[in-house]
C-alpha positions in Angstrom: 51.1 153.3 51.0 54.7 153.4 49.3 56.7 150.2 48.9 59.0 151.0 51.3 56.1 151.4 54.6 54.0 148.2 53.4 56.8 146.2 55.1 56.0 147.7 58.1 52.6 148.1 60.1 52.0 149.9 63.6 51.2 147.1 66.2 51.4 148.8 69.6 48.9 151.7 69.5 48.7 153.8 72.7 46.2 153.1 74.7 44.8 156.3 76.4 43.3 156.0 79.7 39.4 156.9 80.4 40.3 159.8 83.1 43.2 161.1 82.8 44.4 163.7 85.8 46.2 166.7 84.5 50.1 166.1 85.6 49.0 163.1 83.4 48.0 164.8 80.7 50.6 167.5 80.7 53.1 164.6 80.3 51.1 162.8 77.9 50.8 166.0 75.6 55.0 166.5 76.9 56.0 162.9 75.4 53.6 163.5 71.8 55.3 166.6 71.4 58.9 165.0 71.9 57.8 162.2 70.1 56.5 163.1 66.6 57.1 159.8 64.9 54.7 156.6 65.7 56.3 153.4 66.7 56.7 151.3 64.1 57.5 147.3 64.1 58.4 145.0 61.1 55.6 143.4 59.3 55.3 140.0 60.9 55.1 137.9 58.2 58.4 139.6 57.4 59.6 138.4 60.8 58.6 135.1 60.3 60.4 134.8 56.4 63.3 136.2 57.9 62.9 133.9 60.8 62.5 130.9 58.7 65.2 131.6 56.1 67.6 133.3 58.2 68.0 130.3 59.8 71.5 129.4 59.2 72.2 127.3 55.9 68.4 127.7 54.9 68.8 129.9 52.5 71.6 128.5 50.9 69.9 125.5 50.4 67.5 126.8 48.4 69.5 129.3 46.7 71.9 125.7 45.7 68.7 123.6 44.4 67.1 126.9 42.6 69.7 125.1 39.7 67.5 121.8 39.9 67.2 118.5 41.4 70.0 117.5 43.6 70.5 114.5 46.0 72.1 114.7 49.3 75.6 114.1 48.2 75.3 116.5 45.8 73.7 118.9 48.0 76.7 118.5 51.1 79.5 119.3 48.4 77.1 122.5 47.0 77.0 123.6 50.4 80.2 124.6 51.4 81.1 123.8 55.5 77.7 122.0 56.6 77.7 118.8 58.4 75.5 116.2 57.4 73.5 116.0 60.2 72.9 119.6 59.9 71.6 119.4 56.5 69.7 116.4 56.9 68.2 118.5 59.6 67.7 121.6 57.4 66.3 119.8 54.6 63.8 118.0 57.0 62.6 121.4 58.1 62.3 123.1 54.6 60.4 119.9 53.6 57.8 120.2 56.4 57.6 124.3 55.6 56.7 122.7 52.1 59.6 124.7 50.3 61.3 121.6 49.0 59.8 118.3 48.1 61.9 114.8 48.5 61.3 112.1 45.9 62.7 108.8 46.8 63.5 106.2 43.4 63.2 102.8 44.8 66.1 101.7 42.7 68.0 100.0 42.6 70.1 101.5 44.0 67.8 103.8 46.2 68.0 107.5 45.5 67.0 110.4 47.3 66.3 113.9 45.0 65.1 117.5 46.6 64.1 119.8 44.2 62.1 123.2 45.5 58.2 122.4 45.5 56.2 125.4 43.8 56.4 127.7 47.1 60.1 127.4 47.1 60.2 128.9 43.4 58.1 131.2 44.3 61.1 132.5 46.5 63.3 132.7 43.7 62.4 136.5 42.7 63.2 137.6 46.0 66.4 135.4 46.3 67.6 137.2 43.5 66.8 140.7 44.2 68.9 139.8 47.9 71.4 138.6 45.8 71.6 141.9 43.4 71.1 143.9 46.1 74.2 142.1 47.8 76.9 141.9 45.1 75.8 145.8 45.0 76.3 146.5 48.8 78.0 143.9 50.8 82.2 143.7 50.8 82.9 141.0 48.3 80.2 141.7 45.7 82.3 139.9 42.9 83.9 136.7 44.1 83.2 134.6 41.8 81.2 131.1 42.5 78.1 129.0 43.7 77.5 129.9 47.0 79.7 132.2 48.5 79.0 136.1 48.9 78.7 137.3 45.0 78.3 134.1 43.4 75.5 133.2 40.8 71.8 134.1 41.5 69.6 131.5 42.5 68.4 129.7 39.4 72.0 131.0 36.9 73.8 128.1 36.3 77.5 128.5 37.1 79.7 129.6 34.4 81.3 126.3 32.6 
């Protein structure tokens, strides 16, 4: 199985009745004819990733810590346009999914840092082939910057 068809795996298989009468048949035999490609459906653990970190701001998240430990201020101004609540939110939800780890320092003063725990790095190869793959075929492959469309690759530190 190529690259390209592992991401995809038949889940709805005809099911083909015991007795079949032969109008049935005829349009049965009819429809295979007409027909001479199987249904296919996206893998569903592809579903779910995309799922997940389609979510909006997910990704970004992660692509924004790839560069190391960040607290949440630091986080809210890396991530152009979201709300606090809304990352707070976000990074509660990549936390529970395990792909981000929160360390509190007691202080003082209290601090707060997410970094990405080891399944979050284990993202980071993918991150960047989307990113590639992006600057490549999406309008506005080369505006430069953190995270807008083009900007570094999860992990590349921005230029100085």
């Amino acid at each position: 199985m190529d690259s390209r068809s592992a991401a995809f795996e038949r889940i709805d298989a005809p099911v083909a009745p015991a007795v079949a009468s032969a109008p049935a048949a005829a349009s049965a035999a009819s429809a295979a004819v007409a027909s001479p490609h199987e249904p296919r459906a996206c893998d569903g653990a592809l579903v779910r990733a995309f799922g997940f970190l389609g979510k909006r701001w997910n990704g970004v998240i992660l692509g924004t810590l790839a560069g190391g430990p960040m607290g949440f201020s630091e986080l809210r101004r890396g991530v152009n346009g979201i709300s606090d609540s809304v990352l707070a939110e976000r990074l509660s939800e990549l936390a529970g999914a395990g792909l981000i780890s929160r360390a509190v320092d007691a202080g003082p003063p209290v601090t707060v840092a997410y970094r990405l725990a080891a399944s979050g790095e284990a993202l980071l190869p993918a991150m960047q082939a989307l990113t590639m793959w992006a600057r490549e075929n999406l309008p506005g492959g080369n505006v430069p910057g953190g995270n807008v469309p083009g900007g570094n690759l999860p992990g590349e530190n921005p230029p100085a």
